[in-house]
DSSP file (Angstrom, degrees, kcal/mol; ACC not computed):
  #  RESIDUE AA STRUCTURE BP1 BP2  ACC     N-H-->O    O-->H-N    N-H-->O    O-->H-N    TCO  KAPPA ALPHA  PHI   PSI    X-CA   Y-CA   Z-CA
    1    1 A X              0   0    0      0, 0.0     7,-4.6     0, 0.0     2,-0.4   0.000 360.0 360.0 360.0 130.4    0.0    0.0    0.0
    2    2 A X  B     -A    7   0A   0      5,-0.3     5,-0.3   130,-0.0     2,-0.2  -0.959 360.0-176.5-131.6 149.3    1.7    3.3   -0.8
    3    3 A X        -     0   0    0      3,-1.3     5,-0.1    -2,-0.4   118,-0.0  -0.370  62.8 -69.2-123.7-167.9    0.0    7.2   -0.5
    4    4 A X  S    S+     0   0    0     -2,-0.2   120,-0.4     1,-0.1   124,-0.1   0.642 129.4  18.4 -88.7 -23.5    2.1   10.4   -1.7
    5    5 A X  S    S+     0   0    0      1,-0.2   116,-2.6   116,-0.1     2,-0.4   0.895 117.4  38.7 -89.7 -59.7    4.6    9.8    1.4
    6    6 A X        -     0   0    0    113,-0.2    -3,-1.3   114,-0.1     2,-0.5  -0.831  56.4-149.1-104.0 123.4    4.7    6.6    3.1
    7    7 A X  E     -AB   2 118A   0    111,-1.9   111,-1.7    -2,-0.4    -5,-0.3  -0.867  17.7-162.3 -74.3 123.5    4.6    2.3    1.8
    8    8 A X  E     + B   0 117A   0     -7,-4.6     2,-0.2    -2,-0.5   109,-0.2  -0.859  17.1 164.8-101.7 164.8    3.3    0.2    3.8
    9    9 A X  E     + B   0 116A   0    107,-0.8   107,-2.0    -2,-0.3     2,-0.4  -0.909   8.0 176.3-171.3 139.8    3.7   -3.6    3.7
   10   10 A X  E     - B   0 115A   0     -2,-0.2     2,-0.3   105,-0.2   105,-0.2  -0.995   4.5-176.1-159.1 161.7    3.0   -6.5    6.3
   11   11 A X  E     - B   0 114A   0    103,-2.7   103,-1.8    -2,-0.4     2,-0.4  -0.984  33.2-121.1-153.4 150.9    3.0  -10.4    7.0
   12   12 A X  E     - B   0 113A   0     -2,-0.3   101,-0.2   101,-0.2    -2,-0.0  -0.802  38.7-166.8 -50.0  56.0    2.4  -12.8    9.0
   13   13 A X        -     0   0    0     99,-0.6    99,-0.4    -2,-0.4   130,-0.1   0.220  27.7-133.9 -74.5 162.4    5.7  -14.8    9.7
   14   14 A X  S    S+     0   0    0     97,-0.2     2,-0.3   129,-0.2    -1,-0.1   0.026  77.1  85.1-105.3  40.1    6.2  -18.2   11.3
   15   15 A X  S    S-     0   0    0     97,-0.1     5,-0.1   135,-0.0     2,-0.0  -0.951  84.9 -96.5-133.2 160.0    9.3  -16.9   13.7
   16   16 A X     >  -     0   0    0     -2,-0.3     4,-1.3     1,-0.1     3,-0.5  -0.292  42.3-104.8 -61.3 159.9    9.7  -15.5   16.7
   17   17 A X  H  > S+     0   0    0     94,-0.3     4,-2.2     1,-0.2    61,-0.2   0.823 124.4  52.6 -55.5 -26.3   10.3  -11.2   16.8
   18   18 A X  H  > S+     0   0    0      1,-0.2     4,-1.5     2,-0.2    -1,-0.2   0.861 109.4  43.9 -95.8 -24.5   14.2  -12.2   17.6
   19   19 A X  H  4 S+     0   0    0     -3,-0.5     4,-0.3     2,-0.2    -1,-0.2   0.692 116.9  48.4 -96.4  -7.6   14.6  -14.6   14.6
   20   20 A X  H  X S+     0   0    0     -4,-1.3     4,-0.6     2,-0.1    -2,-0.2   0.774 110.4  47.4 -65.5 -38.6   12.9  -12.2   12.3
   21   21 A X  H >< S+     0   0    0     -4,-2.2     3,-0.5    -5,-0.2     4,-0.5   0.814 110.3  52.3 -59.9 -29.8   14.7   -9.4   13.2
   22   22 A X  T 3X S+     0   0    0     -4,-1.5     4,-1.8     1,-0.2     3,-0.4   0.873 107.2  55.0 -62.0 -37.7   18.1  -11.4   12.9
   23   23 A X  T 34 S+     0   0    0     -4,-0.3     9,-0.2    -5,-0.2    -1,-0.2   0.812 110.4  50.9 -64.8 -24.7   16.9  -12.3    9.5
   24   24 A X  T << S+     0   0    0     -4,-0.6    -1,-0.2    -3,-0.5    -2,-0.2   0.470 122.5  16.9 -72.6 -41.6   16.6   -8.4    9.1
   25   25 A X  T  4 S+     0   0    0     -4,-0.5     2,-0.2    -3,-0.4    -2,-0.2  -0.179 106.5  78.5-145.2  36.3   19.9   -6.9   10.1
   26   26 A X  S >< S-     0   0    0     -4,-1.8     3,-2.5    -5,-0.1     4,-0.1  -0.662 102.5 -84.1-120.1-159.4   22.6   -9.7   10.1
   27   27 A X  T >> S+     0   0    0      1,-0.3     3,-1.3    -2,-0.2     4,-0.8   0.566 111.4  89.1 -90.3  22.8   24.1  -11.1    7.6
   28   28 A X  H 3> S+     0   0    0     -6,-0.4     4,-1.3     1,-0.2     5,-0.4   0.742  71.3  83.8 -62.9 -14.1   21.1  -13.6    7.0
   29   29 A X  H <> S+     0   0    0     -3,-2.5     4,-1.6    -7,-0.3    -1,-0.2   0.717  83.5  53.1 -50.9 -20.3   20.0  -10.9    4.9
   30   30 A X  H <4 S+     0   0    0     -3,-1.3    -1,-0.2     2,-0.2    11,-0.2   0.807 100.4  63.7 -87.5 -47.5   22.2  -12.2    2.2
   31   31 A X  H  < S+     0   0    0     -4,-0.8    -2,-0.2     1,-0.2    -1,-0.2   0.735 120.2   5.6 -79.8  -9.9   20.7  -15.5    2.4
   32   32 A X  H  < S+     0   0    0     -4,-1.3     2,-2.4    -9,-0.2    -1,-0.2   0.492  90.9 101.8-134.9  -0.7   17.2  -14.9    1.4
   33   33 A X  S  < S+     0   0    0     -4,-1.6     8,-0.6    -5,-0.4     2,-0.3  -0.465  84.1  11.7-101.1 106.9   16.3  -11.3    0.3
   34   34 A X  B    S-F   40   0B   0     -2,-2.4     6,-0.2     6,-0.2     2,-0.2  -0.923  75.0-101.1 145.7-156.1   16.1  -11.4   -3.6
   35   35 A X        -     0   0    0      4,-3.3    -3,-0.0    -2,-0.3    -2,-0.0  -0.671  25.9-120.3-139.8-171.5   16.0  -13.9   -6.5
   36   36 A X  S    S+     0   0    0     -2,-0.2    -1,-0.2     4,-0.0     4,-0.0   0.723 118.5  55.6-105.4 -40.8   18.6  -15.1   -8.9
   37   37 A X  S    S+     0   0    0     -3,-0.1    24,-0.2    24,-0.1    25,-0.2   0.876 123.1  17.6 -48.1 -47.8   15.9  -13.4  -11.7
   38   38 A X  S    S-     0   0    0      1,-0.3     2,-0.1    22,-0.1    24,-0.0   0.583 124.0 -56.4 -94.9 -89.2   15.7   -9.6  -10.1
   39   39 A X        -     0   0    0     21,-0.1    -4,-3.3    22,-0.1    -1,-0.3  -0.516  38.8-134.8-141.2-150.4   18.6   -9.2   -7.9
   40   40 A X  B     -F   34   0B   0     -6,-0.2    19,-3.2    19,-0.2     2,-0.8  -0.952  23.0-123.6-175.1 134.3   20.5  -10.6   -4.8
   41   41 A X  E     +G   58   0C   0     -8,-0.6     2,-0.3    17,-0.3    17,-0.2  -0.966  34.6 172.3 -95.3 119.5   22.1   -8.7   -1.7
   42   42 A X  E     +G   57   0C   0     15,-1.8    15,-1.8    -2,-0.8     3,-0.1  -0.987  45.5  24.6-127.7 135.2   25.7   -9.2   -1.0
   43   43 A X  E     +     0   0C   0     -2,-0.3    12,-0.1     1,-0.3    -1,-0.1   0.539  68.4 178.9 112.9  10.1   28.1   -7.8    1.3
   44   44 A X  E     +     0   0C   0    -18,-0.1     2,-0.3   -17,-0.1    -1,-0.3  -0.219   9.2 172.2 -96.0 162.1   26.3   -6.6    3.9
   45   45 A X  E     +G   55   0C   0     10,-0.6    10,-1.0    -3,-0.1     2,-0.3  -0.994   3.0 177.9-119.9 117.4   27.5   -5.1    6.6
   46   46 A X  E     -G   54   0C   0     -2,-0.3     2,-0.4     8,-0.2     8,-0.3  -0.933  24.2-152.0-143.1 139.9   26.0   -3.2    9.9
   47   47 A X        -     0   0    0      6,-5.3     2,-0.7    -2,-0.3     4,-0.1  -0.773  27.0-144.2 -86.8 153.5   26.9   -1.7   12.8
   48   48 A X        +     0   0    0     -2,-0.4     2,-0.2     2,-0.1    -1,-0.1  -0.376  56.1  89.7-121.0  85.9   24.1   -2.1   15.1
   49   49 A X  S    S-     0   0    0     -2,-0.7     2,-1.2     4,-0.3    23,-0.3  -0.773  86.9 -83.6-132.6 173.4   23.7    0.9   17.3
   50   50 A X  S    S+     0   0    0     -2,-0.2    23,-0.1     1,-0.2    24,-0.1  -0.601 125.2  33.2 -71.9  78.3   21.9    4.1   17.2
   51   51 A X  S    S+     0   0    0     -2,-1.2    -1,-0.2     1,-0.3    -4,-0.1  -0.214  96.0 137.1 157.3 -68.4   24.4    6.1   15.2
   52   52 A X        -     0   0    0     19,-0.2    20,-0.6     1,-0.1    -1,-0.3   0.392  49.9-139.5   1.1 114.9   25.3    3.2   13.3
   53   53 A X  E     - H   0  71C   0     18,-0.2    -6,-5.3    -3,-0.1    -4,-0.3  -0.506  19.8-176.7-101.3 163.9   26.0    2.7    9.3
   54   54 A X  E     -GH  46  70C   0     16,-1.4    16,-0.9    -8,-0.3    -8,-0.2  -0.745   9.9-169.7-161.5 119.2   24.7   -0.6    7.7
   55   55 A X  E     -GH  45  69C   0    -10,-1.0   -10,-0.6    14,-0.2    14,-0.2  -0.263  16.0-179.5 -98.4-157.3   25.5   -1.4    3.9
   56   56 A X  E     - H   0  68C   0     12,-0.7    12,-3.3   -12,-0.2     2,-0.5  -0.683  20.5-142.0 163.7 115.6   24.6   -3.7    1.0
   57   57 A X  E     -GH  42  67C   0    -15,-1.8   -15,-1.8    10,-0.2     2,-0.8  -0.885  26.8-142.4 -99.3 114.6   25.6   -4.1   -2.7
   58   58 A X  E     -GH  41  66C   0      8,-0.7     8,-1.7    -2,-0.5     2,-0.7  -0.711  10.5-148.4 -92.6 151.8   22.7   -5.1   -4.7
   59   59 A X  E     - H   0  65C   0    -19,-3.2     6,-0.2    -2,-0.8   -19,-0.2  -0.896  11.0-145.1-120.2  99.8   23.3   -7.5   -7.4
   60   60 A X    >   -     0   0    0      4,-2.2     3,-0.7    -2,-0.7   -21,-0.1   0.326  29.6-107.1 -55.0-171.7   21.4   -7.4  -10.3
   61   61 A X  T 3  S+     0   0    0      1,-0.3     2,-2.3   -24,-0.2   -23,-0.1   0.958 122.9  44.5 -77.0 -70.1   20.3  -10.1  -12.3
   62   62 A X  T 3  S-     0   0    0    -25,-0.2    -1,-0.3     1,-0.1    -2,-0.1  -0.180 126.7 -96.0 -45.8  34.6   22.9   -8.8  -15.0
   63   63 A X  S <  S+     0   0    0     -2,-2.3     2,-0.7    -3,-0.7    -1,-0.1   0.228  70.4 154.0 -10.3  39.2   25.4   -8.4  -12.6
   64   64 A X        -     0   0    0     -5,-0.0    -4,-2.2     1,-0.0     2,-0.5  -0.661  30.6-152.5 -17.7  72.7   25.2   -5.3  -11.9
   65   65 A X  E     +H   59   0C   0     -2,-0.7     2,-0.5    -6,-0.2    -6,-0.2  -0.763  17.0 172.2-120.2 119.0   26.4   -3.9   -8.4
   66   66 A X  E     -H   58   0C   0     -8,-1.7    -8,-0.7    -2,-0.5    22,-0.2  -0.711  27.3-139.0-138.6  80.4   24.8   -1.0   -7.4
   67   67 A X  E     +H   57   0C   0     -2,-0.5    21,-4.3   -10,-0.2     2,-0.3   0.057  27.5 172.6 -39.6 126.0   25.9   -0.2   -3.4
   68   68 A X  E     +H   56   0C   0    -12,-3.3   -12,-0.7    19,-0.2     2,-0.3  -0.776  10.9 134.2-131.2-169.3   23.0    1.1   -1.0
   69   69 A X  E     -H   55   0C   0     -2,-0.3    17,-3.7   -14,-0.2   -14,-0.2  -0.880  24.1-164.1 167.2-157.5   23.1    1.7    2.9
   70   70 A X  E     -H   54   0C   0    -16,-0.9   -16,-1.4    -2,-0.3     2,-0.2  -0.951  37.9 -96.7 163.6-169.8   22.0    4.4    5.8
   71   71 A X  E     -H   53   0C   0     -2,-0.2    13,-1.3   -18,-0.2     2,-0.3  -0.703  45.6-105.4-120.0-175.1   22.9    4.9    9.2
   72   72 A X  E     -C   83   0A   0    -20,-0.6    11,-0.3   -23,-0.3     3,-0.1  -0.594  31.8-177.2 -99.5 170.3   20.0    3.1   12.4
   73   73 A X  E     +     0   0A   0      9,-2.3    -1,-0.3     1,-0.5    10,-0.2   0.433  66.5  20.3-132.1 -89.3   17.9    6.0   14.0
   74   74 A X  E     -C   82   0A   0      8,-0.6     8,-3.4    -2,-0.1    -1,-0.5  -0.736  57.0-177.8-120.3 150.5   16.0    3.7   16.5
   75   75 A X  E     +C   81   0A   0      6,-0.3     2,-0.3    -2,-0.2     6,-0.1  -0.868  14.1 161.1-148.2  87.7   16.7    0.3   18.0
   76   76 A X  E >>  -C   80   0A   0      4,-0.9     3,-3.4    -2,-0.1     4,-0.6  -0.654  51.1-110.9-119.1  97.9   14.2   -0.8   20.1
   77   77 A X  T 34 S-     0   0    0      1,-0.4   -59,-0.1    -2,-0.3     4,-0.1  -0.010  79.3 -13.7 -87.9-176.6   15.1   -4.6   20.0
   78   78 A X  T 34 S+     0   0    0    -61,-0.2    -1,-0.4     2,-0.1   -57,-0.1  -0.200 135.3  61.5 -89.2  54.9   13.4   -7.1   18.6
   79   79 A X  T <4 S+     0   0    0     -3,-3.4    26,-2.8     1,-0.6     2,-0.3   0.811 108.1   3.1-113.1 -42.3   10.7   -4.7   18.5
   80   80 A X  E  <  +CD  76 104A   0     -4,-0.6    -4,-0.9    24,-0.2    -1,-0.6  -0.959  46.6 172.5-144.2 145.3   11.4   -2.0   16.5
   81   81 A X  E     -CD  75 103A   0     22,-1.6    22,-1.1    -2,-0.3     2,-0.4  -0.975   7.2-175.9-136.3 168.3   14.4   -0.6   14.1
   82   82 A X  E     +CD  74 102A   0     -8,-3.4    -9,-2.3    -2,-0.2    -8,-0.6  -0.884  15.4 164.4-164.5 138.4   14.0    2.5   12.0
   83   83 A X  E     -CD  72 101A   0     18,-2.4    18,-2.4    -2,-0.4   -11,-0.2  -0.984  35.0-114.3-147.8 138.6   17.0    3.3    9.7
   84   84 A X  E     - D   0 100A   0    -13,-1.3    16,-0.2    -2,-0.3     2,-0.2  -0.404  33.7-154.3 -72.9 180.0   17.4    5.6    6.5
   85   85 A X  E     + D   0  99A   0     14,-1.3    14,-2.2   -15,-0.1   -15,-0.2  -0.911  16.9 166.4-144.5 120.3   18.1    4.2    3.3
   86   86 A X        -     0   0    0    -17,-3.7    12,-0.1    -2,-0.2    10,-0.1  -0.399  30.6-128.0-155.7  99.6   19.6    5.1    0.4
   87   87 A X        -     0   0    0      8,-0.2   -19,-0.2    -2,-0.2     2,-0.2   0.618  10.9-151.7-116.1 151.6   20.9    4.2   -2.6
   88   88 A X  S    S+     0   0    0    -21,-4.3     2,-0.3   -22,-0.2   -21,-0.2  -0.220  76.4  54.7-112.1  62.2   24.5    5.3   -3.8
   89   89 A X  S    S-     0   0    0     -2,-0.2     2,-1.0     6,-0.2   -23,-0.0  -0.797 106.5 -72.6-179.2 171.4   23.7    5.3   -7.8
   90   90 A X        -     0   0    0     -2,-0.3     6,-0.2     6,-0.1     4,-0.1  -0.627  44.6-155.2-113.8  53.9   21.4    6.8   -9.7
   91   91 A X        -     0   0    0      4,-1.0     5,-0.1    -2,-1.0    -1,-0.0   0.155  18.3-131.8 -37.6 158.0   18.0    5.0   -9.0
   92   92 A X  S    S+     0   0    0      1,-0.1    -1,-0.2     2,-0.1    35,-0.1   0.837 107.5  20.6 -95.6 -33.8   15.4    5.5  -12.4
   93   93 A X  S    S+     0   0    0      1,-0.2    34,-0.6     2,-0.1    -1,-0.1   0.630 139.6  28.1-127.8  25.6   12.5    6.6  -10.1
   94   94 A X  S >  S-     0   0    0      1,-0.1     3,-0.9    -4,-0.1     2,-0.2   0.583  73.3-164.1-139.1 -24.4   14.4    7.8   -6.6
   95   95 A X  T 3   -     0   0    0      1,-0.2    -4,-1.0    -5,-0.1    -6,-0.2  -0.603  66.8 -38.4  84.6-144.2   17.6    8.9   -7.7
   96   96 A X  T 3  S+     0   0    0     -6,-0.2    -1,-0.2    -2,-0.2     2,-0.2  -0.295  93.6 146.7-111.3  37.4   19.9    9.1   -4.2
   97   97 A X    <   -     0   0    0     -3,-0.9     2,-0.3     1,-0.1   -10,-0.1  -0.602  45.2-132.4 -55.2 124.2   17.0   10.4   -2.3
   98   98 A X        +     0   0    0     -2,-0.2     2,-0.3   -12,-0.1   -12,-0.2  -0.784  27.7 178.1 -79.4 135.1   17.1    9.2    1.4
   99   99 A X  E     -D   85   0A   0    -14,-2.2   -14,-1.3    -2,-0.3     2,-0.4  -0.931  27.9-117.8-143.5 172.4   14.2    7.6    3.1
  100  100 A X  E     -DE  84 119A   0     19,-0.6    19,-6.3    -2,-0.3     2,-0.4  -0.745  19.5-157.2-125.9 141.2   13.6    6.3    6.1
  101  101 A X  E     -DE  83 118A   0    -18,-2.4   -18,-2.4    -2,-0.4     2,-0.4  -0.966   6.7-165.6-129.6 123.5   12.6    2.5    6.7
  102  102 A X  E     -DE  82 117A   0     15,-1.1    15,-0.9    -2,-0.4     2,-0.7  -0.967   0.8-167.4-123.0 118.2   10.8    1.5   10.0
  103  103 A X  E     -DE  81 116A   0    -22,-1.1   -22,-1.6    -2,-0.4     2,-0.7  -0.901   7.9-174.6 -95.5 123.1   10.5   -2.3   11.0
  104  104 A X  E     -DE  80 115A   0     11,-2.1    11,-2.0    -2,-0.7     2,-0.7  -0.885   8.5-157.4-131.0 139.0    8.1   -3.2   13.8
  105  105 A X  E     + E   0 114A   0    -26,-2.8     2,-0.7    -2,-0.7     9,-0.2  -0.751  10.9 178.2-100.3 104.6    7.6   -6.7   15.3
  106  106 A X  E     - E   0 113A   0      7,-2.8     7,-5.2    -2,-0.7     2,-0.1  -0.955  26.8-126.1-132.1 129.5    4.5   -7.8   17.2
  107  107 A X  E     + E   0 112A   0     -2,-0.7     2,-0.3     5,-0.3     5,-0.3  -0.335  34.9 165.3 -56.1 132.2    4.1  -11.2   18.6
  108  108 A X  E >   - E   0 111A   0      3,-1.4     3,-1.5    -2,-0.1    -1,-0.0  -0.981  46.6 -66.9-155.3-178.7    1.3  -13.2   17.7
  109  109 A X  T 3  S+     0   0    0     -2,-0.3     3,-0.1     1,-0.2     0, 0.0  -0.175 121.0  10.3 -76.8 152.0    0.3  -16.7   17.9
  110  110 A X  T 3  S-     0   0    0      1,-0.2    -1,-0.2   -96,-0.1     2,-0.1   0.096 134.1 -22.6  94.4 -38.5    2.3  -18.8   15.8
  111  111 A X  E <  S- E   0 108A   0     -3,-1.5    -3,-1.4   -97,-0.1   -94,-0.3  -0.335  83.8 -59.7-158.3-129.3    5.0  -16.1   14.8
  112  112 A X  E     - E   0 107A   0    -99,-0.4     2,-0.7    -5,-0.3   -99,-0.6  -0.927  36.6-132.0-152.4 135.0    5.5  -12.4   14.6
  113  113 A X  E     -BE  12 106A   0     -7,-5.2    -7,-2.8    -2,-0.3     2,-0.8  -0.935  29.5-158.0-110.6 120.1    3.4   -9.8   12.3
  114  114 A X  E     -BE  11 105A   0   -103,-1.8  -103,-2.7    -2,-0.7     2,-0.5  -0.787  12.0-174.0 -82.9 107.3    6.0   -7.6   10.4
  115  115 A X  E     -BE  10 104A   0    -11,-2.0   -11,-2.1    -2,-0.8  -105,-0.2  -0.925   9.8-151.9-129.2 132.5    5.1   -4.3    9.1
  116  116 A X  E     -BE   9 103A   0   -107,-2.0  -107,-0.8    -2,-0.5     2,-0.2  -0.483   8.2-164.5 -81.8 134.1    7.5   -2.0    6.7
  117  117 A X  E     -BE   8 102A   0    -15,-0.9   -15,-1.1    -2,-0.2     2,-0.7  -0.744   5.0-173.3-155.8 139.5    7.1    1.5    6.8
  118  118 A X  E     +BE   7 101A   0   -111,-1.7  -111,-1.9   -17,-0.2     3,-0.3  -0.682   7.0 179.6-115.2  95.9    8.6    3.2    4.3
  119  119 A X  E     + E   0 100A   0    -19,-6.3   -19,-0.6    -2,-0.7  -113,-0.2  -0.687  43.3  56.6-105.2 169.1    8.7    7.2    4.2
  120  120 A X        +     0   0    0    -21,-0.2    -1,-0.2    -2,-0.2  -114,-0.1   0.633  54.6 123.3 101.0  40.4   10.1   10.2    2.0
  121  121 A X    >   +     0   0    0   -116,-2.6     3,-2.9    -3,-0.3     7,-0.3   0.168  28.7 144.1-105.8  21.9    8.7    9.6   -1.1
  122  122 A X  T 3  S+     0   0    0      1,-0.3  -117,-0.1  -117,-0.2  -118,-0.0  -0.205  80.0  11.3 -32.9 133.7    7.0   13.0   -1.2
  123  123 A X  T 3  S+     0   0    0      1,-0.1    -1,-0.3     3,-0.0  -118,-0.1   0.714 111.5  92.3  48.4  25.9    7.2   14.2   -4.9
  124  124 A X    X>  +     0   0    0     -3,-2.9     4,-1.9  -120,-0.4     3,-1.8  -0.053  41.6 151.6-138.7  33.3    8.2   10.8   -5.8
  125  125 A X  H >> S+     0   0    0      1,-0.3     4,-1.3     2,-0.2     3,-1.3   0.827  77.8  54.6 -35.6 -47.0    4.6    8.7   -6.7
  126  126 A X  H >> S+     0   0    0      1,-0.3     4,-5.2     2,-0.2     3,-0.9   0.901 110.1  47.5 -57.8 -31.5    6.3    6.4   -9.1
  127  127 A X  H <> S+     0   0    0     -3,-1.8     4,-2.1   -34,-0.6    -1,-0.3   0.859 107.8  51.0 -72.6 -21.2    8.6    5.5   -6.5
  128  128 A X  H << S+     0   0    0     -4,-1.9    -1,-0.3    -3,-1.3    -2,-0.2   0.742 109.0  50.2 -66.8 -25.9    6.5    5.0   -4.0
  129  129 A X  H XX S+     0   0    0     -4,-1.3     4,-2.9    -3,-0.9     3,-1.9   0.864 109.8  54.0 -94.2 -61.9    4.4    2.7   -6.1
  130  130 A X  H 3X S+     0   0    0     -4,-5.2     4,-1.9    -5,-0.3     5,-0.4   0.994 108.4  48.9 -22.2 -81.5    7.7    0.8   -7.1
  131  131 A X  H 3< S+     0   0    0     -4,-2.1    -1,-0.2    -5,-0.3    -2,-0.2   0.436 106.2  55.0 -66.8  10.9    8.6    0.2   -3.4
  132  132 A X  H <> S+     0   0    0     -3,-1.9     4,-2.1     2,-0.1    -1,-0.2   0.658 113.4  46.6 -91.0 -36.9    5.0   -1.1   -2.4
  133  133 A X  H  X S+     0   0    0     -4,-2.9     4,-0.6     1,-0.2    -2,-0.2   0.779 111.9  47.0 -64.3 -27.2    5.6   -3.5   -5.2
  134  134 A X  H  X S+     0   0    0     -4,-1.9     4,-1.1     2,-0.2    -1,-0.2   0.584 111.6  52.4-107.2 -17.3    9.1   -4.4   -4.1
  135  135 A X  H  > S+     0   0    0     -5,-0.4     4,-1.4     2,-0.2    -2,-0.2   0.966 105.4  52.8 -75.9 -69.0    8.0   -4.9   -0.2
  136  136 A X  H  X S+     0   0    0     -4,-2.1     4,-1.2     2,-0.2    -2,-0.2   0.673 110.8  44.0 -66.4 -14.1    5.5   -7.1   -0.9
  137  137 A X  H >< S+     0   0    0     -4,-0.6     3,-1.0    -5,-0.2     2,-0.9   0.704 116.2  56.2 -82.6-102.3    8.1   -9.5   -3.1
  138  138 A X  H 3X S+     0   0    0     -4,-1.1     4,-1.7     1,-0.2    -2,-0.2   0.192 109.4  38.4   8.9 -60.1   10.5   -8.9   -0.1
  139  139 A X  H >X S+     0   0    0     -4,-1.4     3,-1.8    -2,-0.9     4,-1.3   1.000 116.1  53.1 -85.4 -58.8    8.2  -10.2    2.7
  140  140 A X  H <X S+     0   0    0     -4,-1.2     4,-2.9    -3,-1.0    -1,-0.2   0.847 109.7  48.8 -51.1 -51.1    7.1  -12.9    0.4
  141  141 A X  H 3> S+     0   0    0     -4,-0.4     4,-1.7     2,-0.2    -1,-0.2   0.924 113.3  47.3  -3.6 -80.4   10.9  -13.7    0.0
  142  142 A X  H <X S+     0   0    0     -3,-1.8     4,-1.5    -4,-1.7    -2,-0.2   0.869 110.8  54.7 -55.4 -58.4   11.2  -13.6    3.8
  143  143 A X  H  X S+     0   0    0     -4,-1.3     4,-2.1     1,-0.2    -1,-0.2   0.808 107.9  43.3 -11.8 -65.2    8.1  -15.9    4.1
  144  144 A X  H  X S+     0   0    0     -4,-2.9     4,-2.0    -5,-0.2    -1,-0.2   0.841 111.5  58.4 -94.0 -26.1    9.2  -18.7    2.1
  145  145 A X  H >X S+     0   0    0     -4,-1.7     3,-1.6     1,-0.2     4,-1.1   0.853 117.3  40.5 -40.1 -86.2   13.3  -18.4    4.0
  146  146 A X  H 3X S+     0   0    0     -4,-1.5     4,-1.3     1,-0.3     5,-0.3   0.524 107.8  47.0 -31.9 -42.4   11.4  -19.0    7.2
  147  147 A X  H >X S+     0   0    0     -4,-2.1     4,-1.5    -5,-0.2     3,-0.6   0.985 113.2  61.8 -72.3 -46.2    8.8  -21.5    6.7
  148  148 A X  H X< S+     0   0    0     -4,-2.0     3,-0.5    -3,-1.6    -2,-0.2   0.894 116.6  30.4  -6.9 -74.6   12.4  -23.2    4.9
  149  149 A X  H 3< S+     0   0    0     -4,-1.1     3,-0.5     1,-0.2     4,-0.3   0.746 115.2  62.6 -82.1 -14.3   14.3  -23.1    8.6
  150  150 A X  H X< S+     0   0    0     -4,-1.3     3,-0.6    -3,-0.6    -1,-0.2   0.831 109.4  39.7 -73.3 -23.6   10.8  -23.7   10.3
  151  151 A X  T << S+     0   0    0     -4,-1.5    -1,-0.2    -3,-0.5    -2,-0.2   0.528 105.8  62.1-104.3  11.5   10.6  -27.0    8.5
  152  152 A X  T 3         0   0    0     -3,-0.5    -1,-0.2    -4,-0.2    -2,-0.1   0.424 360.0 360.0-104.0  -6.7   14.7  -28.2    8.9
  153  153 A X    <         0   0    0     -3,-0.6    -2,-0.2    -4,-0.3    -1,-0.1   0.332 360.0 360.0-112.3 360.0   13.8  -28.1   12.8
């Protein structure tokens, strides 16, 4: 769901808030968010404090590798994080705009409900429209990792 500012995006995962959040800012990130068809995250890196940098080289399908990161703003864990983002290349419909990415974690039976929110695409519909499409492949992403390690235990 995207308006003129903000995306939103949410799921229903089958992990606890501390093994979704690991999944979130370590380097598990590498191991499920993307495809071998769009792209692939490698490299990442984060410190994880308030203050903090955390990067990422995305790897296109065409191997492309097109460096993003931000610094954390809040870390309240495994409840909340909220971090900018921003791309260091020329995005086609954000350019090197920085926006700011909020994860929040609520326990429910069975798992955790995840919801993205995704600000500072004021003056920016197409991108906002993009990056509602691109959450909801994310979490779906995220989805199919977990139920993966839910079913190896």
């Amino acid at each position: 769901m995207a308006n003129a500012e903000t995306v939103m995006a949410s799921a229903d995962l089958p992990a606890s808030p501390d093994e979704v959040m690991a999944a979130l800012v370590t380097k598990q990130v590498e191991r499920w968010w993307g495809s071998m068809g769009t792209y692939r995250m490698t490299g990442w890196s984060a410190d994880l404090r308030i203050g903090g940098g955390w990067s990422v080289t995305v790897r296109t399908a065409e191997g492309e590798r097109l460096p993003a990161g931000g610094k954390f703003l809040e870390i309240e864990m495994p409840r909340r994080i909220v971090q900018t983002r921003r791309y260091d290349w020329d995005h086609p419909t954000l350019g090197r705009r920085e926006t700011t990415v909020a994860y929040l974690l609520e326990p429910i039976d069975g798992g955790t409900r995840l919801t993205i929110c995704h600000g500072g695409f004021a003056g920016f519909p197409d991108a906002a429209a993009e990056h509602a499409e691109g959450w909801a492949r994310v979490l779906g992403w995220l989805q199919r990792y977990l139920e993966a390690s839910l079913a190896k235990t």
